[in-house]
N, C-alpha and C positions, 0 to 999 in steps of 0.2 A: 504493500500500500504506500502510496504516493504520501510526505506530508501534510499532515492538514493540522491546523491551526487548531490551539488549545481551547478555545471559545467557541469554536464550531465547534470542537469535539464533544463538549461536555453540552453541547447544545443536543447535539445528536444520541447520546447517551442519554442524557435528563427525558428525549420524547421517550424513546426506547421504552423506559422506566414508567413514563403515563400512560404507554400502551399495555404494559404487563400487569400494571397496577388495576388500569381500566377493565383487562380483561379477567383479572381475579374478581372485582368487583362484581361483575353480570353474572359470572360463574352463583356469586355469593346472591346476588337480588335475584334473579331469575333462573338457576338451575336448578336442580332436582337434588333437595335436600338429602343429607343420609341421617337425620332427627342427630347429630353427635357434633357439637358447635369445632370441635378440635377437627372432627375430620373434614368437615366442609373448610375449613380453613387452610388444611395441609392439602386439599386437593387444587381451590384456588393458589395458593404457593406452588406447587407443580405449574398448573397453565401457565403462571405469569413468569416462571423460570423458562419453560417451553418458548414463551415470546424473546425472548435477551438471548436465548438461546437462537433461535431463526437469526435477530437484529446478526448476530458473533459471526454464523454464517453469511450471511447478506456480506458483510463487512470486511470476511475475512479477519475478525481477531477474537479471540474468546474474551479479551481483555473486558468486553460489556459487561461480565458478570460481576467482576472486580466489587463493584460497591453494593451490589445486590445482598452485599454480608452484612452490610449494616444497616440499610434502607430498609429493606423487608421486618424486622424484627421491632423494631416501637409499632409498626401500623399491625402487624399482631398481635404486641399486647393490648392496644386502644380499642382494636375491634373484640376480643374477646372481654376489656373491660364493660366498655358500653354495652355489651350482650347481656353481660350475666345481671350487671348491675350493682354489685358487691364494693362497695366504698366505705374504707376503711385507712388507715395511716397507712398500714401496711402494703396497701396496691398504691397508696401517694408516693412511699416516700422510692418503690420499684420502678412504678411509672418515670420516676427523678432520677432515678439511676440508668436506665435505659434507655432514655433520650439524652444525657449526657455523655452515654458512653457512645450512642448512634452518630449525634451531631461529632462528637470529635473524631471517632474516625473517620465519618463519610470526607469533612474536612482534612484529616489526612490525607487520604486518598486523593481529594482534589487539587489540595496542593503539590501532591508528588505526581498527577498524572498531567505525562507531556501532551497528550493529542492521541488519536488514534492512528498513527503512524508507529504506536509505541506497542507492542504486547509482553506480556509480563513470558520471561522465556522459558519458564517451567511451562506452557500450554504447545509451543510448538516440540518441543523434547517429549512429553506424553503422547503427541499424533504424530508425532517421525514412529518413537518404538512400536503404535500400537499397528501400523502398517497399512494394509486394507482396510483394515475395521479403525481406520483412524475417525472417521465418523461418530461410531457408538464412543470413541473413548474421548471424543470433546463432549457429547452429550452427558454419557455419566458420569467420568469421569471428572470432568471440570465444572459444569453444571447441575446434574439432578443431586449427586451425593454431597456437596456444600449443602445445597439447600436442606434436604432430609438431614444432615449431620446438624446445621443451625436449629431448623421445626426440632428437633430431640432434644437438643438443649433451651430451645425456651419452652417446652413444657412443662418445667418446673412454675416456668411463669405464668402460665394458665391454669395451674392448681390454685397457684397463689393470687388470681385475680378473679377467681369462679367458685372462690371458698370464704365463705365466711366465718374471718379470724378474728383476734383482737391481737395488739401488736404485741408482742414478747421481745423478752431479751434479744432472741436469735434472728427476730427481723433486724434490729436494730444495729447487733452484727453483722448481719449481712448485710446491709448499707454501707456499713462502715467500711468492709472489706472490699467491696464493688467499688465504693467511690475513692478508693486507693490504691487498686489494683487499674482502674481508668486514668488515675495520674501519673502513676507509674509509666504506662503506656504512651501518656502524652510528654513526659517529660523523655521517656528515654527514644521516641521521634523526634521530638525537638534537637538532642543534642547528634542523632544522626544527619538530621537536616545542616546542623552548622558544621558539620564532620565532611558533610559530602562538596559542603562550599570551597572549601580550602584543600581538600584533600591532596596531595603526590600522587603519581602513577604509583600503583602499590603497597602505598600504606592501610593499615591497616587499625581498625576503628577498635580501642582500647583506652577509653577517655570516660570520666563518669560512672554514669551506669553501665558502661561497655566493661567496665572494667571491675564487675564483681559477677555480670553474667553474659554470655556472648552471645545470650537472646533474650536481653529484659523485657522487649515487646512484645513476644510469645509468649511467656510469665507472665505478665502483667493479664492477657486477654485470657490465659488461665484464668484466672485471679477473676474477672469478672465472672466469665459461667460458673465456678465456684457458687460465688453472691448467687446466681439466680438461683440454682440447685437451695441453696439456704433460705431461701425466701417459701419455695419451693414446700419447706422440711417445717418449716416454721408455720405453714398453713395446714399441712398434713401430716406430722412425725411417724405415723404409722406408715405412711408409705415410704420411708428412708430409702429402702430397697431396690428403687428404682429410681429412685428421681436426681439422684447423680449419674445414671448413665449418658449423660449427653454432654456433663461436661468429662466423665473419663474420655469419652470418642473423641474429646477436642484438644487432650490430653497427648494420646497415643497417634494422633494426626499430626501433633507437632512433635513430638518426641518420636515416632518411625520414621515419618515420609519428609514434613518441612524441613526440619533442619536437621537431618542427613544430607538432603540436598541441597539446601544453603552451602552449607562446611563444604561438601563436595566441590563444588563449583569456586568457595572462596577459597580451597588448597590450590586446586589449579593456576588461579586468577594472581593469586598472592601471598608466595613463598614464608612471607612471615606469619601467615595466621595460624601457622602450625607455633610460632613462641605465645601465642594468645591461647590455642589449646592445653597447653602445657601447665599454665597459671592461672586462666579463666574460669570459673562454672559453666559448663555447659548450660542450663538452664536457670537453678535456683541462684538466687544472688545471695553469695558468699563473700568474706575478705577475699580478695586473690593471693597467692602464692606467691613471698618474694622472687625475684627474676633467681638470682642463687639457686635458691629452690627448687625452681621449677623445671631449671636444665641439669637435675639430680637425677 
C-alpha cells in the first residue's frame, strides 16, 4: 500500500469502526434474540469484528483491528449496564475504570499509529507461515480470537454490572489495582514514546520502567483484566472458578506468543538486548541485577 496520510487514515479506520459498530447495533435492535443478554452481545461483537475484518481485506492491512481492543469493550459494558439496570458504586466506580483504561489506550494507539501504509508486522509473519490458508489465519487468527479472548475477559464485567451488589472491600480493591495497573501502562508508553524520539540505530530501551521489566506495558494490561476479574468476584464470590479465566488467556497470550516474539525479533534487530535479558525481568517489575551481576 501506497502512503497515505495519518488523518485520512484514522478517518478511514474511525468509519470502518461506525460501520461495525452500526452493524452490531441492528444485529442487537432487530435480530432474533437468543433471550441471554451476554450472548446476543458476543454475537453482535462477532459481526462487527467480521466488518474490520472485510475493511483489513479491502485494504490490505489487518492493522484495522488494532484498536478494536479497546473501543469494543466500554460500549459492552454500557450496553449490558443500561440493560440490566443495576446501579450501584460498584458498576460506577468499573464503568470509571474502563473508560479510563479505553480512552488511554485507544489514545495510544492513535498516537503511535502512522497511516495505513503502516501494518503492525506480526500480521504479515502469521499469513506468510500460514500459507494457502493464509486467509482463515488473518480471520482467526488476528481477528475472531482477540475479540473472543477480550468478550472472556470482560465477562467478569457483566457479572459485575447484571448483579446486584453492594460495594465491598474487594471492589474497592479492584479499582485500586485497575487504576494503577492503567498508569503503569501509561507511564511506561510515555517513556517508550520519548525513548523512540532520540533513540541510536540499536540501542536498546533500558530506562525507567524498562529497567525493572522488559515489558511493563504487558504487566501493566495484566494488571487491568486482573481488576475486572475482581470486580467480577466481588459481585459473585461463589463463582471465583471461572471468572478469572479470561484474564489467565491474557496472561498466557503475552507470556507464550507476544513476547516471545517481541524478544525474538528485538535479538535479531539489537545485539545488546541480550545484556537487558541478563538483568531485566522478563515480565514482573523487579530491582534489576547489577550489570557485575548479570554477566555472572
Amino acid at each position: 500500500m501506497t502512503a497515505v496520510g495519518k488523518a485520512r487514515s484514522l478517518t478511514v479506520v474511525a468509519g470502518a469502526y461506525v460501520v461495525a459498530i452500526g452493524v452490531a447495533w441492528a444485529w442487537l435492535v432487530w435480530g432474533p434474540a437468543t433471550g441471554r443478554l451476554w450472548l446476543d452481545t458476543l454475537v453482535a461483537d462477532i459481526l462487527a469484528t467480521l466488518v474490520v475484518f472485510a475493511f483489513s481485506r479491502a485494504f490490505g492491512n489487518s492493522s484495522f483491528y488494532d484498536a478494536y481492543w479497546s473501543v469494543i469493550p466500554p460500549l459492552l459494558l454500557f450496553y449490558w449496564w443500561f440493560d440490566s439496570g443495576v446501579t450501584t458504586l460498584s458498576t460506577w466506580l468499573l464503568a470509571g475504570l474502563v473508560t479510563t483504561w479505553a480512552v488511554r489506550l485507544t489514545g495510544n494507539w492513535v498516537y503511535a499509529f502512522p497511516g495505513l501504509h503502516h501494518e503492525d508486522w506480526r500480521y504479515p509473519m502469521f499469513r506468510d507461515r500460514a500459507g494457502r490458508w493464509e486467509f482463515a489465519a488473518d480471520l482467526v487468527a488476528i481477528h475472531l480470537i482477540p475479540t473472543l479472548q477480550v468478550f472472556l475477559a470482560m465477562v467478569p464485567a457483566y457479572v459485575a454490572v447484571t448483579t446486584t451488589s453492594t460495594a465491598t472491600w474487594l471492589t474497592l480493591v479492584a479499582f485500586a489495582v485497575g487504576m494503577a495497573a492503567v498508569a503503569l501502562e501509561f507511564a511506561a508508553d510515555l517513556q517508550m514514546h520519548r525513548f523512540v524520539k532520540t533513540k541510536r540505530p540499536g540501542e536498546v530501551m533500558d530506562r525507567g520502567l524498562w529497567s525493572w521489566s522488559r515489558h511493563p506495558n504487558y504487566f501493566g494490561e495484566f494488571g487491568f483484566w486482573f481488576a475486572v476479574a475482581l470486580f467480577g468476584l466481588a459481585a459473585a464470590p461463589t463463582w471465583w472458578w471461572w471468572l478469572f479465566l479470561g484474564a489467565a488467556a491474557m496472561l498466557a497470550m503475552f507470556l507464550g506468543a507476544s513476547i516471545p516474539m517481541m524478544e525474538t525479533r528485538s535479538l535479531e534487530r539489537r545485539p545488546g538486548y541480550q545484556a537487558v535479558i541478563d538483568r531485566v525481568s522478563r515480565f514482573v517489575p523487579v530491582r534489576p541485577k547489577p550489570q557485575a551481576e548479570a554477566r555472572t
